[in-house]
Structure formats: structure tokens, C-alpha cells
C-alpha positions as CSV (number, residue, x, y, z in Angstrom):
1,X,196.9,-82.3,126.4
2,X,199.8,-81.4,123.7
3,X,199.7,-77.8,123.2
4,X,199.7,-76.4,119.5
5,X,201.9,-73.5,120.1
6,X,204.7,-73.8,122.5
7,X,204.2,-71.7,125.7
8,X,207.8,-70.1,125.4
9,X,206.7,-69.4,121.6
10,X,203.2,-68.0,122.8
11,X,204.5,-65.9,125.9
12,X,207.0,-64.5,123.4
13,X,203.9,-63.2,121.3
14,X,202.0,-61.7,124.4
15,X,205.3,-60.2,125.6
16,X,205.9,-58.0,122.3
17,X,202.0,-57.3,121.5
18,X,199.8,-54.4,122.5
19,X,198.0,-54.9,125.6
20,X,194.3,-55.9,125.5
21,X,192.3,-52.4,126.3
22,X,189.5,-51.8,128.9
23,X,186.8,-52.3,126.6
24,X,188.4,-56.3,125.0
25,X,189.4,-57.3,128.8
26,X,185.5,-56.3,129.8
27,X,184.6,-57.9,126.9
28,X,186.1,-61.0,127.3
29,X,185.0,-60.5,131.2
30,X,181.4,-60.8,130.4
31,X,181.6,-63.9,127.8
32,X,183.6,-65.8,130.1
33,X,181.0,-64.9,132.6
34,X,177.9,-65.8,130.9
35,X,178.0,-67.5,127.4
36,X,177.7,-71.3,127.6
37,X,181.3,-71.9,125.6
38,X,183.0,-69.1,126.3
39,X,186.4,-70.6,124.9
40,X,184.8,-70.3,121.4
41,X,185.9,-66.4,121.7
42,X,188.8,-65.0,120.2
43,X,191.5,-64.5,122.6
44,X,194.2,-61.2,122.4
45,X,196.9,-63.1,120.2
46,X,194.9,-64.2,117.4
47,X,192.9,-61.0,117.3
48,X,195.8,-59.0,117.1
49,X,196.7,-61.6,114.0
50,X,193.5,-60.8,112.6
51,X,194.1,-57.1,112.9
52,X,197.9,-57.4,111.0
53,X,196.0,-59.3,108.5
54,X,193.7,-56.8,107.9
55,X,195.9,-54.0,108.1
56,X,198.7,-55.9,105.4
57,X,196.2,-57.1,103.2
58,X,194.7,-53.2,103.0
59,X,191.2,-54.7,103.2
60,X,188.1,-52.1,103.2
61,X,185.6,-54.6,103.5
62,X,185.1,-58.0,106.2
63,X,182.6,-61.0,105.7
64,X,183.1,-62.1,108.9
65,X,180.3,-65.6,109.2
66,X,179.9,-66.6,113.0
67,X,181.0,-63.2,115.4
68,X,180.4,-64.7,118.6
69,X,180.1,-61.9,120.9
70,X,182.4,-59.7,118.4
71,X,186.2,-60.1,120.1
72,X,187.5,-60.3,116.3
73,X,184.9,-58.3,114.6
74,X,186.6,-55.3,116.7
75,X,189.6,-56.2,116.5
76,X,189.3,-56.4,112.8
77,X,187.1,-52.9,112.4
78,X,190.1,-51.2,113.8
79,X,192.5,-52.2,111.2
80,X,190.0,-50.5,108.5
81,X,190.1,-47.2,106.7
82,X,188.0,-44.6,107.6
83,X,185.6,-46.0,105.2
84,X,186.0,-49.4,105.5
85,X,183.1,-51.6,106.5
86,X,182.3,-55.2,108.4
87,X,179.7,-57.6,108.1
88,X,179.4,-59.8,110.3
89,X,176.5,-62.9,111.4
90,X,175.4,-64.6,114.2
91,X,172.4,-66.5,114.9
92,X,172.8,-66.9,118.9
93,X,170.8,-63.6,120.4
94,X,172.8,-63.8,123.6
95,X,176.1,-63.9,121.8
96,X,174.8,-61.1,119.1
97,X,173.2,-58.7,122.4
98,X,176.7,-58.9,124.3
99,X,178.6,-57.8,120.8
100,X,176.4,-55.0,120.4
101,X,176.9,-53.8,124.1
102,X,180.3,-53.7,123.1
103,X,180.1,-52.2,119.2
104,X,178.2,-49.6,120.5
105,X,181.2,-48.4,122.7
106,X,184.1,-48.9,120.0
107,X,184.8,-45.4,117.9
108,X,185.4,-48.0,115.6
């Protein structure tokens, strides 16, 4: 299969990005490990996009529709001011009871 990004261009991005933490790499653990489509999560580079984007844009509030089990959403809260705020969906209970596992251990 063709790959979208180049692997030179991609290892470049992992090589000068923050590392994933304890609580995305057990995150991303336990999705991989039970959710049926576990590729459908957000992986460390495009999370980290996410976070820029919130961060340059100066956004204080997140619609996020479809969180899966809530890679981004954290990714994204930790970009916020103090008083920002995300909203996020997600119809699958699995997906929704694995995010909140993990929300609940975020400061943010």
C-alpha cells in the first residue's frame, strides 16, 4: 500500500515531537487491546497537530463529534486555557467508558 506521508517525512515529525506520556501510551494500550477497530484512534502525530491547532488558533471552546475512546479530546483539552471547555460525542459505550477511565486521570 502507497503511504500518504513519506516514512522519512513522518519519522522526522516523531523525531522532533514531545514524547507520548504514561497516561496516551496506556491509553492507546487498552484500545488496541480491546476496541474492535482500534486504528480508528488518533495516533501521537496528529494529536500533537490537534493540540498546535488549538493552541495557534487560541480556541476556548471544542465541538469535537465522534471521540472514540478520547486520544484527541485530551490532546486537545491540554491546549485550552484554564477556562476553556470540550464537548465531545460518542455513541459506542465501550469506546465512551475507556475515555472516561482515562478523562478522569488527566488534570486536564
Amino acid at each position: 500500500m502507497d503511504r500518504f506521508i513519506d516514512a522519512a517525512v513522518e519519522q522526522f515529525a516523531e523525531d522532533h515531537s514531545e514524547p507520548e506520556t504514561d497516561l496516551y501510551a496506556r491509553l492507546r494500550e487498552e484500545t488496541y487491546r480491546v476496541m474492535k477497530n482500534p486504528q480508528m484512534q488518533v495516533g501521537l502525530l496528529e494529536g500533537r497537530f490537534l493540540k498546535m491547532l488549538v493552541r495557534l488558533t487560541g480556541a476556548r471552546n471544542i465541538l469535537e463529534i465522534g471521540m472514540f475512546t478520547g486520544y484527541s479530546t485530551l490532546m486537545m483539552a491540554e491546549a485550552l486555557p484554564d477556562d476553556g471547555r470540550v464537548t465531545t460525542c460518542e455513541i459506542d459505550p465501550e469506546a465512551e467508558a475507556i475515555a472516561r477511565k482515562y478523562f478522569a486521570e488527566s488534570p486536564h
